[in-house]
C-alpha positions as CSV (number, residue, x, y, z in Angstrom):
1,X,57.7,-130.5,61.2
2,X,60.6,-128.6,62.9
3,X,59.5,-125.9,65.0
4,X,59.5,-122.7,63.5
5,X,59.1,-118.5,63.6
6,X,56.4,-116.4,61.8
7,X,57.0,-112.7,61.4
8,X,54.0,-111.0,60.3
9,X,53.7,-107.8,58.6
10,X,50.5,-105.7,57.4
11,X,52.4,-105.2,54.1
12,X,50.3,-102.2,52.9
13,X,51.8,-100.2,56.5
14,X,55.5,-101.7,56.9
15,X,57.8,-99.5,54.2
16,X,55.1,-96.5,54.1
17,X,57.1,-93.3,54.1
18,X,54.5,-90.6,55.2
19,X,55.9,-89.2,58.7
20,X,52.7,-86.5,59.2
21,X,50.0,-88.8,58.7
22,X,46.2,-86.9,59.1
23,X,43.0,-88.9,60.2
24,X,41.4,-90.6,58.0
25,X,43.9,-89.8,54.8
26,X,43.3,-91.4,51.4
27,X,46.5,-93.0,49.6
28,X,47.8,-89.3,48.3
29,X,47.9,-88.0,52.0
30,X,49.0,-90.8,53.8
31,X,50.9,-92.9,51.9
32,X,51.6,-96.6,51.4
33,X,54.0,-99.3,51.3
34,X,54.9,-101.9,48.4
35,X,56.4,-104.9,47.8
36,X,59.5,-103.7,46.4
37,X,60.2,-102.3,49.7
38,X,61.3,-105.4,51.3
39,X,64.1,-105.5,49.3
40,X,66.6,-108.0,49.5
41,X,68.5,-105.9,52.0
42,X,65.4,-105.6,53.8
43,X,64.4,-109.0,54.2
44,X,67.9,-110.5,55.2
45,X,67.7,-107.8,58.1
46,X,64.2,-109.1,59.1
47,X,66.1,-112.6,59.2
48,X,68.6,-111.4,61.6
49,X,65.7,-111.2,64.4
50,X,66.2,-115.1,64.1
51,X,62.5,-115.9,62.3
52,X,62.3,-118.6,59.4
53,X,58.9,-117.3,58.1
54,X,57.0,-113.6,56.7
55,X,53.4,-113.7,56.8
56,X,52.6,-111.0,54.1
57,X,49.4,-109.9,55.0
58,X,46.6,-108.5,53.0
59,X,48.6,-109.5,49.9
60,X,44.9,-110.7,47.7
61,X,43.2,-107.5,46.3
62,X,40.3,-106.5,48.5
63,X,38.0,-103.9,49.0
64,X,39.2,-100.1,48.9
65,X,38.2,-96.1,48.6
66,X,41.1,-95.7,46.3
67,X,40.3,-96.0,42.3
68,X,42.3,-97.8,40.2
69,X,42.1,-97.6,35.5
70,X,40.7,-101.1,34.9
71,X,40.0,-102.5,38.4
72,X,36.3,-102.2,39.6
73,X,35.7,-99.1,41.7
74,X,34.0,-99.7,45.5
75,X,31.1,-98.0,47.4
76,X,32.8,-96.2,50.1
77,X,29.7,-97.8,52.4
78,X,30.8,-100.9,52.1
79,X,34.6,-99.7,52.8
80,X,36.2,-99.5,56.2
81,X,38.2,-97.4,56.1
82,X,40.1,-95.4,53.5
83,X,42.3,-98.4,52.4
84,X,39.3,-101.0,53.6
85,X,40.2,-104.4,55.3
86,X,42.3,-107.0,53.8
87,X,39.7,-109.4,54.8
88,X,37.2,-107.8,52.3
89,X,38.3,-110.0,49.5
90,X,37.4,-108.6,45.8
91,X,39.3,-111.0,44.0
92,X,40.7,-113.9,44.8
93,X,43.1,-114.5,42.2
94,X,44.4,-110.5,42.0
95,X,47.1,-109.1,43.9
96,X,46.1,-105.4,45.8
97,X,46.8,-102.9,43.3
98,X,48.4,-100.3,46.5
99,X,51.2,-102.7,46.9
100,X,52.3,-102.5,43.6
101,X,54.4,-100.1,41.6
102,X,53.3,-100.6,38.7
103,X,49.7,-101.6,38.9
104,X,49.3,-103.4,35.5
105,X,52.4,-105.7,37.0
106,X,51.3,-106.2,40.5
107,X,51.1,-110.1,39.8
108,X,54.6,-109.9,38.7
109,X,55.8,-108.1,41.7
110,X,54.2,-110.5,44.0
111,X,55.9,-113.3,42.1
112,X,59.3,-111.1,42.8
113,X,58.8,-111.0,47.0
114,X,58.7,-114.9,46.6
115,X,61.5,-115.1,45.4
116,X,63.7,-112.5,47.4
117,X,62.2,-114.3,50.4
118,X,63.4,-117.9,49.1
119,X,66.5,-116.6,48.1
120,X,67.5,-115.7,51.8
121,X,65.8,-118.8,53.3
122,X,62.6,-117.9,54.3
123,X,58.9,-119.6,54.3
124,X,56.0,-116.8,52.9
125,X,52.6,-117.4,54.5
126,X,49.6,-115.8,53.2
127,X,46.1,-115.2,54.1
128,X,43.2,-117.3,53.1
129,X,39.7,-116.1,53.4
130,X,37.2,-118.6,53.2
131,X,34.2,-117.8,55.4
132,X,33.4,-114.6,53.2
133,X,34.4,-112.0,50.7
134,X,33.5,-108.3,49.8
135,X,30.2,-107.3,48.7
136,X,31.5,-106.1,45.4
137,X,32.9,-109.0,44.8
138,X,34.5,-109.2,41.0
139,X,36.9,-110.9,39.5
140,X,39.2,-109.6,36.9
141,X,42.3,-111.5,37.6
142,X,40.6,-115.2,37.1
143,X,41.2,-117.8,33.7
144,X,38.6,-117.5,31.8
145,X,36.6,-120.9,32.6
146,X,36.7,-120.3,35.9
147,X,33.1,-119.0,37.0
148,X,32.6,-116.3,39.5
149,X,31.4,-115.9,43.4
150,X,27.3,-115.9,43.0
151,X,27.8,-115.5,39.3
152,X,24.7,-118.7,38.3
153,X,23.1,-118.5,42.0
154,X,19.6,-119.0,42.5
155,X,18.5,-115.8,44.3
156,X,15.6,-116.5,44.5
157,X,16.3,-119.2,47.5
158,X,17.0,-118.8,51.1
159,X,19.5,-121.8,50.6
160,X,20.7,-123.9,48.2
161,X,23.6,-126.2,48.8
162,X,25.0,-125.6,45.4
163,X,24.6,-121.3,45.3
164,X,27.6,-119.5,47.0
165,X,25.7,-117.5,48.9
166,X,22.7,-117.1,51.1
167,X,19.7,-114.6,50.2
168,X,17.3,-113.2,52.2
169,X,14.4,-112.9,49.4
170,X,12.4,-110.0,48.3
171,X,14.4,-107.9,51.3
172,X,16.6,-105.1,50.8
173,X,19.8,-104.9,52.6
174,X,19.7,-101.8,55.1
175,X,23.4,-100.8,56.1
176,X,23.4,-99.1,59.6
177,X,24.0,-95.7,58.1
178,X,22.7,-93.6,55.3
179,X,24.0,-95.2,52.3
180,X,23.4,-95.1,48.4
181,X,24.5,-99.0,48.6
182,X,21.9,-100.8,46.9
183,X,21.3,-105.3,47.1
184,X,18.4,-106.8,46.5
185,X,18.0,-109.6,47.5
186,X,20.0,-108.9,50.5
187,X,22.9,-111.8,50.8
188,X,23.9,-112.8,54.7
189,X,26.3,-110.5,56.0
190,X,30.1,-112.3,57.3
191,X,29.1,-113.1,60.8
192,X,26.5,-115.1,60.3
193,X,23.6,-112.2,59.6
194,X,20.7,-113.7,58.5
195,X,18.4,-110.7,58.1
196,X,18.9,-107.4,56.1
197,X,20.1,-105.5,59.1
198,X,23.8,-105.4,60.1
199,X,24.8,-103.4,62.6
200,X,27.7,-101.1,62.9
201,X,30.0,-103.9,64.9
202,X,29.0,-106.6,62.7
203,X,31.1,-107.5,58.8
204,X,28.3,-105.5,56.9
205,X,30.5,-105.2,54.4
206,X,30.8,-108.8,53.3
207,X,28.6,-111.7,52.5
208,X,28.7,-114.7,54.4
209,X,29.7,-117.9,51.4
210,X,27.9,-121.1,51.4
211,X,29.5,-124.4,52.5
212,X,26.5,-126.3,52.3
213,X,24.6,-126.1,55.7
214,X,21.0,-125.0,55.6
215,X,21.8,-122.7,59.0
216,X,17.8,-121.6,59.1
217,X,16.9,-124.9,59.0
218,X,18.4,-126.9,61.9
219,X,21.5,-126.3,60.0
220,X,21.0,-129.5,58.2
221,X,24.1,-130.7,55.9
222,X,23.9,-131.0,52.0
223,X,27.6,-132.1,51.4
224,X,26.7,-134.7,48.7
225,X,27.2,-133.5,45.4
226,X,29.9,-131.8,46.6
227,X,29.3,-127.8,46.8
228,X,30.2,-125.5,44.3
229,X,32.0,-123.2,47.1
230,X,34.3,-126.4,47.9
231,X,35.6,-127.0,44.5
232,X,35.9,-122.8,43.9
233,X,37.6,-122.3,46.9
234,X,39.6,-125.5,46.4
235,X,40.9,-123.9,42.8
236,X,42.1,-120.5,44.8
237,X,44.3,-122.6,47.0
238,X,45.7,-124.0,43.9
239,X,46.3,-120.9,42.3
240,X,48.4,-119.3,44.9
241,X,49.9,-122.9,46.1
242,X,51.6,-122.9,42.5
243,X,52.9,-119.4,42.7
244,X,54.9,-120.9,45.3
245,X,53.8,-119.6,48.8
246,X,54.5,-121.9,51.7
247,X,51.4,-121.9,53.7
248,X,48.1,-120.3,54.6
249,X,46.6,-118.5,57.7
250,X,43.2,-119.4,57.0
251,X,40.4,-116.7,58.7
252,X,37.7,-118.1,60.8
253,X,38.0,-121.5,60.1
254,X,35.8,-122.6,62.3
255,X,32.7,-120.5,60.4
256,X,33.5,-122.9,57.5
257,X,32.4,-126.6,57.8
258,X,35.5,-128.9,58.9
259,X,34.5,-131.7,56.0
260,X,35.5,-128.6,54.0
261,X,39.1,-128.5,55.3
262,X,38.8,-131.8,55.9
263,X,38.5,-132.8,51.4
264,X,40.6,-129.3,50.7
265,X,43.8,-129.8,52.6
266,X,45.1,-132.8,51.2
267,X,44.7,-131.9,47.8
268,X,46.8,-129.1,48.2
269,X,49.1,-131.6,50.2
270,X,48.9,-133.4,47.2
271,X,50.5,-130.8,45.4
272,X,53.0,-129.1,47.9
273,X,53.2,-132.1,50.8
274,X,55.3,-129.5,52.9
275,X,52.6,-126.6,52.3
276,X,51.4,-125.4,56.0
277,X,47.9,-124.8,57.2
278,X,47.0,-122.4,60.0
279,X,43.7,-122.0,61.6
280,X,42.3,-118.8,63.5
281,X,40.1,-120.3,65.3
282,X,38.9,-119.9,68.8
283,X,36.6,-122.5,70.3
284,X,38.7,-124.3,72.1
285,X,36.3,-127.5,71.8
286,X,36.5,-127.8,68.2
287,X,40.7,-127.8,68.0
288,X,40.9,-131.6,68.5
289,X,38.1,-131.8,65.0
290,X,40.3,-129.1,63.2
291,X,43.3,-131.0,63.8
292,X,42.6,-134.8,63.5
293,X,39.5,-134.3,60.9
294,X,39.9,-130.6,59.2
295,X,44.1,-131.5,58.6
296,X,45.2,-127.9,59.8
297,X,49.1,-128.2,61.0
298,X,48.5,-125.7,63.7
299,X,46.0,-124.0,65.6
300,X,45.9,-120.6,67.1
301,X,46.4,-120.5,70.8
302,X,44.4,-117.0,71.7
303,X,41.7,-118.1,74.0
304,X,44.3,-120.3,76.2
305,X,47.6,-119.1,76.4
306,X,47.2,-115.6,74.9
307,X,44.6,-114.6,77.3
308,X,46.1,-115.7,80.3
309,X,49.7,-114.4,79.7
310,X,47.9,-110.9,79.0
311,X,46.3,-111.1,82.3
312,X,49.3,-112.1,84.1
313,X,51.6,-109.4,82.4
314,X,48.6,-106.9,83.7
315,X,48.6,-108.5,87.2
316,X,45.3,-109.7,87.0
317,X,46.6,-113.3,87.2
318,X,48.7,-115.8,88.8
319,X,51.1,-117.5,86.8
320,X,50.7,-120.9,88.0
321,X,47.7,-120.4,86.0
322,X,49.5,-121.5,83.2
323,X,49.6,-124.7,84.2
324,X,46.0,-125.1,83.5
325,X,46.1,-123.8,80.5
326,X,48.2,-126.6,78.8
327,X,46.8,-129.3,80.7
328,X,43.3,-128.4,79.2
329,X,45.2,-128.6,75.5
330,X,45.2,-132.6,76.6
331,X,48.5,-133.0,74.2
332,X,47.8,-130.4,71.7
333,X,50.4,-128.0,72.8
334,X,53.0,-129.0,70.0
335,X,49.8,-128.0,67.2
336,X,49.4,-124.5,68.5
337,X,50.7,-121.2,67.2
338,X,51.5,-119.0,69.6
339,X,51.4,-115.2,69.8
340,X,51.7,-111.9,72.2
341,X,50.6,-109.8,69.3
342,X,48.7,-110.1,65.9
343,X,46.6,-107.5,63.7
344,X,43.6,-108.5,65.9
345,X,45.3,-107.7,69.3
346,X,46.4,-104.7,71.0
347,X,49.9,-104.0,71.2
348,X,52.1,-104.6,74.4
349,X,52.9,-101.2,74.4
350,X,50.2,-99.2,74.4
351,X,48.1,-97.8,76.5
352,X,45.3,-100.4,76.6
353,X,48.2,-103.4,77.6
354,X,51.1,-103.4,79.4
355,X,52.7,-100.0,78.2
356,X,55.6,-100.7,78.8
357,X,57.1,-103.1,76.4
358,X,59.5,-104.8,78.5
359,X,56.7,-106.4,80.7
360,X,55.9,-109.1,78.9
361,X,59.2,-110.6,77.6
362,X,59.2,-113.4,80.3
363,X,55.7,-113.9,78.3
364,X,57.0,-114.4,75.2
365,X,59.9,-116.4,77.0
366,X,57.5,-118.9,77.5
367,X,55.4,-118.9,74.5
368,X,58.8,-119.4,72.2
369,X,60.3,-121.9,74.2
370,X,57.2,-123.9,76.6
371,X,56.8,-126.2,73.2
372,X,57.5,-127.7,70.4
373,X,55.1,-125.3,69.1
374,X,56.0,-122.4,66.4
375,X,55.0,-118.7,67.0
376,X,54.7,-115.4,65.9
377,X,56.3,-112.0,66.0
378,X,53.7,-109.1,65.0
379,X,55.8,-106.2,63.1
380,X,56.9,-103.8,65.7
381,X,56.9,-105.5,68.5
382,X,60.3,-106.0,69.0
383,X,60.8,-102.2,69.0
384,X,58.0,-101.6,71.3
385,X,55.5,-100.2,68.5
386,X,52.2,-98.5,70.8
387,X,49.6,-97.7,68.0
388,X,48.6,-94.9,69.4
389,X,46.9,-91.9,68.6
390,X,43.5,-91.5,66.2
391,X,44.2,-92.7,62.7
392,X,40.8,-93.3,61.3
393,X,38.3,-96.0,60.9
394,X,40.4,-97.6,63.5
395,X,40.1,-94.7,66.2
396,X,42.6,-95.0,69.0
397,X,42.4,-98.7,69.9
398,X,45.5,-100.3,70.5
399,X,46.2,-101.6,67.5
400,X,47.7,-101.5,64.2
401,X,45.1,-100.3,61.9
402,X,43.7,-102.5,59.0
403,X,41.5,-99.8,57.9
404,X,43.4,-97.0,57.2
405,X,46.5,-95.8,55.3
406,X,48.8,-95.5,58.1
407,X,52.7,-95.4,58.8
408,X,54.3,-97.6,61.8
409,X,56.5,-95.3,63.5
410,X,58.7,-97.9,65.1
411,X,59.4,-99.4,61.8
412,X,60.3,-96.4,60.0
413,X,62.9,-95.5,62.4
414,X,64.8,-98.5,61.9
415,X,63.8,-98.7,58.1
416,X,64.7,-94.9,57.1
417,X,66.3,-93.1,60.0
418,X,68.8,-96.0,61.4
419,X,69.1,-97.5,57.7
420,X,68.3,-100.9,59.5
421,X,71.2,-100.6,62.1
422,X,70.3,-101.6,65.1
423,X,73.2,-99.8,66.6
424,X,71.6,-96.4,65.6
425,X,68.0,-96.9,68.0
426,X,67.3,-95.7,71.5
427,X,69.5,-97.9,74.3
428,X,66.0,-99.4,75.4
429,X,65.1,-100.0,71.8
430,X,68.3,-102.2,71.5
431,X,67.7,-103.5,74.8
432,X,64.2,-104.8,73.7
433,X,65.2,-106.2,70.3
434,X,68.3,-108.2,71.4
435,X,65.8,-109.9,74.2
436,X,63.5,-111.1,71.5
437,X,66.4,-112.3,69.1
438,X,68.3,-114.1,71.7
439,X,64.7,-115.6,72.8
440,X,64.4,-116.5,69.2
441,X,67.3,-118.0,68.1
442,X,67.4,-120.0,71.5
443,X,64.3,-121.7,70.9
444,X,65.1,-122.6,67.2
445,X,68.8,-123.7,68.2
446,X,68.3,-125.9,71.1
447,X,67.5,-129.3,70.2
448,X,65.9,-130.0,74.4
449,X,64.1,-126.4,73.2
450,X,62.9,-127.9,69.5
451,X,62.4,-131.4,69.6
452,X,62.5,-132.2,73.6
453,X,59.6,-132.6,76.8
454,X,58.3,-130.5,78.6
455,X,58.0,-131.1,82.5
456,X,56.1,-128.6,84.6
457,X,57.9,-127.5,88.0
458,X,55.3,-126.0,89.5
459,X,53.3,-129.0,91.1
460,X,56.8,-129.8,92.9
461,X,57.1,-125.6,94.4
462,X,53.4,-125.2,95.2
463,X,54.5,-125.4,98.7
464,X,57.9,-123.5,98.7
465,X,57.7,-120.5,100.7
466,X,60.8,-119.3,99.0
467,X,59.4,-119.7,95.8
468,X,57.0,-116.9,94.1
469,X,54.3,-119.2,92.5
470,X,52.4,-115.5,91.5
471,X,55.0,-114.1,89.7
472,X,57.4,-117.0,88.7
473,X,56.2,-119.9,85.9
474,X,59.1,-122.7,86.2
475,X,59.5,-125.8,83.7
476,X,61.9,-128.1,82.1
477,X,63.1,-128.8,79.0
478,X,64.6,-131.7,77.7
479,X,65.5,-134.1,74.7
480,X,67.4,-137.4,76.9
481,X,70.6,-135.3,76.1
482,X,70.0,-132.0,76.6
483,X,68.1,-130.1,79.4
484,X,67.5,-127.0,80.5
485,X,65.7,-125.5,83.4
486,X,63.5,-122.5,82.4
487,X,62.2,-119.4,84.8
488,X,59.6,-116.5,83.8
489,X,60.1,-113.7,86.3
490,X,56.5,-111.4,86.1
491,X,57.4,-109.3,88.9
492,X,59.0,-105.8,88.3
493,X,61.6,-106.5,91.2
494,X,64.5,-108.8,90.5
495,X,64.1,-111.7,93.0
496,X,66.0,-114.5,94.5
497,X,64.2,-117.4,94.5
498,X,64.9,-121.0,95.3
499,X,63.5,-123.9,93.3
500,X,62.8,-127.3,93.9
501,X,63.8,-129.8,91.2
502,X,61.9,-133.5,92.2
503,X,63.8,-136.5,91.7
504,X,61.2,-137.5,89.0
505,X,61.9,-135.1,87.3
506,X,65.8,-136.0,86.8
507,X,64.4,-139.2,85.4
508,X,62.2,-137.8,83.1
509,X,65.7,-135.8,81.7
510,X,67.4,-139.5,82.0
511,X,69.7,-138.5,84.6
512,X,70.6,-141.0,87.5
513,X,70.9,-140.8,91.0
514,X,74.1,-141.7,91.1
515,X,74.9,-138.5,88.7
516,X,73.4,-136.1,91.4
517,X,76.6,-135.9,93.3
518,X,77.4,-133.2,91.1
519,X,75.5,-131.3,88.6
520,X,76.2,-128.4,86.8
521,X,73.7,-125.3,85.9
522,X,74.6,-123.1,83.0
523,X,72.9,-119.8,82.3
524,X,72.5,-120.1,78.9
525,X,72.0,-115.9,78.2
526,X,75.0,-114.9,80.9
527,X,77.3,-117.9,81.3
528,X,77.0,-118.2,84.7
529,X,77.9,-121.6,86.3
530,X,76.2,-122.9,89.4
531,X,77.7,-126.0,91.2
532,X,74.8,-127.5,93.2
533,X,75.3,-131.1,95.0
534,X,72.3,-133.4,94.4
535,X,71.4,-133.0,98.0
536,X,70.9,-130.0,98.1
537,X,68.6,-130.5,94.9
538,X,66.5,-132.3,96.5
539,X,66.3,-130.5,99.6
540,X,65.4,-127.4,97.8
541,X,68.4,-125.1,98.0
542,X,69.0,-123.8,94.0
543,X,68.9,-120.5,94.9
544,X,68.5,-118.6,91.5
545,X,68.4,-114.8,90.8
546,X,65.7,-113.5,88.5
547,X,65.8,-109.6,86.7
548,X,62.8,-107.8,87.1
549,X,60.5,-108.9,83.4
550,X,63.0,-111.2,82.8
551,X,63.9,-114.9,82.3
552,X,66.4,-117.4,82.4
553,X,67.2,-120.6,81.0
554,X,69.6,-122.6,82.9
555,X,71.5,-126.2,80.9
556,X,72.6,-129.0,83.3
């Protein structure tokens, strides 16, 4: 599978109007966005950043504040947030009625933003939600044969393999707050709960679905006749595989049993054989299981290359560090998604990261182009979005809430003020975006970048005195035919450093000795030709020059 770029947007936040949002607004106050707003306009501008896919998120209709005619109305305790999480599924088969125009034709609109985003040669990815759903679960949007979540359980049971959920009998769920939320028998909260008593920081408002493992009883496996869960969840994968999405993030994968993924994936393959899976998952020990037994396509790369980038953009870290980090992937690298931001994770701009934006774009440098691997662009990001400020459930955290109704500053300037002109944003707005396009659409151009090895240089500099092993991550790229030397520059000085390039490692990019004599070095982003004789290669003399946060990618 070619490699690949995911733009992600929070679709409820990205064309929301509202410029004087309050804390803790409903839909009235603080507006939302829809579906028709990424028009066809819209989404061919979104394209220009250089990405091949949307991730829509919080597209299935989940748990909210706001009342709808003929949709099932929510407790507000078992709500966060005015507009609630999109991870609070209420229907699995219903499109969220704030996205939509016209409520009664939300499905129909949905449908629509398929095919705008086909039409300009885009992948859509959507969320699926396996590991748990909303406490008010209730489907309206479902065929008629098709039974509901918990609809012929056996409550009366702590576990049975064929009951969706798991009951705590003859208890009574007690929320952490004064609530008029009534469940009896109390069903196991989303984070694996098993007693009445959620806390604040847990999911208390989901219920933890049943997969088959007795977890209170040395989490013993009753896979055989296959769970009901399986086939149900199986059938929602269907449904929105034939409405023509591309692919699925899945949430929590690991919290659901991999012999799950393992009989569920391929029968969407079946279906759709170019149809991607993507796991959020973060025990590192269990990727090789997701991958070779579970089927997923790709894996997120959080724990690993996430959390060590952060620390280096914040100093806390060396970068040679990074070398660690993919040797302990023992191959995998090509299977992970990789990512500076998400909806989970605090934005590079505010207060709580880097600040300023422009810090970690020798990160993303490297996360775009160390691989074959894909990655991912959170909304914003490429015009420095910060999150700040107090917005509600959320607080002041960093990130882009999934709580609240809530407009993205960043966005709207280039949506409604600059009319999607680039051209019409702050210099260091421009500055930031081209950095991430040209990052982009070098990694998905270049075949040494999309198809070719990778060949770490920092084994060969560990002894270079004029070489920065703290602040500079070196590496080679190359398919046989193509190669390219690439240099992250962490520091906030511009430095001149001097890099060795081994003899091996012209073998590994099939170039002889005899072609030494004279080599060439391109900079791919400036033009800028270096003549270098292969002695002086190998007695490390490439003297290089590095901007401050920045990056370079030399071909030879």
């Amino acid at each position: 599978m070619a490699k690949f770029a995911i733009y992600q947007v929070l679709t409820r936040s990205f064309g929301n109007r509202i410029s004087q949002a309050i804390f803790n607004g409903n839909i009235e106050e603080n507006g939302c966005g829809k579906l028709n707003d990424f028009t066809e306009e819209v989404i061919e501008n979104i394209k220009k950043l250089g990405v091949t896919h949307i991730w829509y998120t919080g597209i299935i209709r989940h748990a909210t504040t706001t009342i709808y005619p003929n949709i099932p109305e929510n407790n507000g305790s078992i709500v966060k947030g005015k507009a609630g999480s999109p991870y609070a599924i209420t229907d699995y088969y219903d499109v969220h009625p704030d996205l939509a125009e016209n409520v009664s034709n939300r499905t129909q609109e949905f449908e629509d933003l398929i095919k705008r985003t086909h039409k300009s040669n885009l992948k859509i990815l959507i969320d699926f939600v396996p590991n748990h759903l909303s406490r008010e679960y209730k489907s309206i949007a479902k065929d008629a044969h098709i039974e509901d979540f918990g609809e012929t359980d056996n409550f009366n049971l702590n576990f049975n393999p064929q009951n969706n959920f798991y009951y705590l009998p003859n208890e009574s769920l007690k929320l952490p707050f004064t609530s008029d939320y009534k469940e009896n028998p109390a069903k196991v909260s989303g984070n694996d709960v098993f007693n009445a008593f959620p806390q604040e920081h847990d999911w208390y408002e989901t219920i933890k679905l049943n997969y088959g493992i007795d977890y209170q009883n040395g989490n013993s496996k009753q896979f055989h006749p296959t769970p009901k869960t399986w086939k149900m969840m199986v059938d929602v994968l269907l449904y929105w595989t034939s409405k023509g999405v591309d692919g699925f993030r899945c949430d929590m994968v690991e919290m659901v049993p991999v012999e799950f993924w393992e009989w569920a994936i391929p029968q969407i393959k079946k279906v759709n054989p170019q149809i991607i899976f993507i796991a959020e998952i973060y025990n590192s020990d269990s990727y090789k299981s997701y991958i070779e037994i579970g089927g997923f396509d790709y894996l997120y790369d959080k724990v690993g290359l996430y959390d060590n980038l952060r620390s280096i953009v914040e100093g806390k870290e060396s970068a040679d560090k990074i070398s660690s980090v993919w040797q302990n992937l023992n191959g995998m690298d090509n299977k992970m998604l990789r990512f500076l931001e998400n909806h989970d994770e605090q934005r590079i701009a505010s207060q709580y990261f880097a600040e300023n934006p422009m810090k970690a774009i020798p990160a993303f440098f490297l996360t775009a182009t160390m691989h074959q691997n894909p990655f991912l662009i959170y909304f914003g990001q490429e015009f420095g979005e910060s999150a700040s400020g107090k917005n509600g459930f959320s607080g002041d955290d960093g990130r882009t809430t999934l709580f609240d109704y809530w407009p993205i500053p960043t966005i709207q300037k280039w949506l409604y003020e600059a009319k999607l002109d680039i051209k019409k944003l702050p210099k260091e707005t421009q500055e930031l975006y081209t950095h991430y396009q040209n990052i982009i659409k070098f990694s998905l151009n270049e075949k040494a970048i999309i198809e070719g090895q990778f060949y770490d240089l920092m084994w060969a500099n560990k002894d270079n005195p004029a070489f920065d092993s703290n602040s500079v991550f070196a590496f080679l790229r190359t398919n046989g035919d193509q190669n390219f030397i690439c240099l992250c520059n962490f520091l906030a000085e511009k430095q001149s450093i001097k890099v060795k390039i081994p003899e091996h490692a012209f073998e590994f990019c099939n170039i002889k000795n005899a072609e030494l004599l004279n080599i060439v070095f391109t900079d791919y982003f400036t033009s800028k030709i270096i003549n270098i004789s292969g002695l002086e290669i190998i007695e490390n003399n490439i003297s290089i020059d590095l901007p401050s946060f920045l990056y370079a990618a030399y071909q030879f």
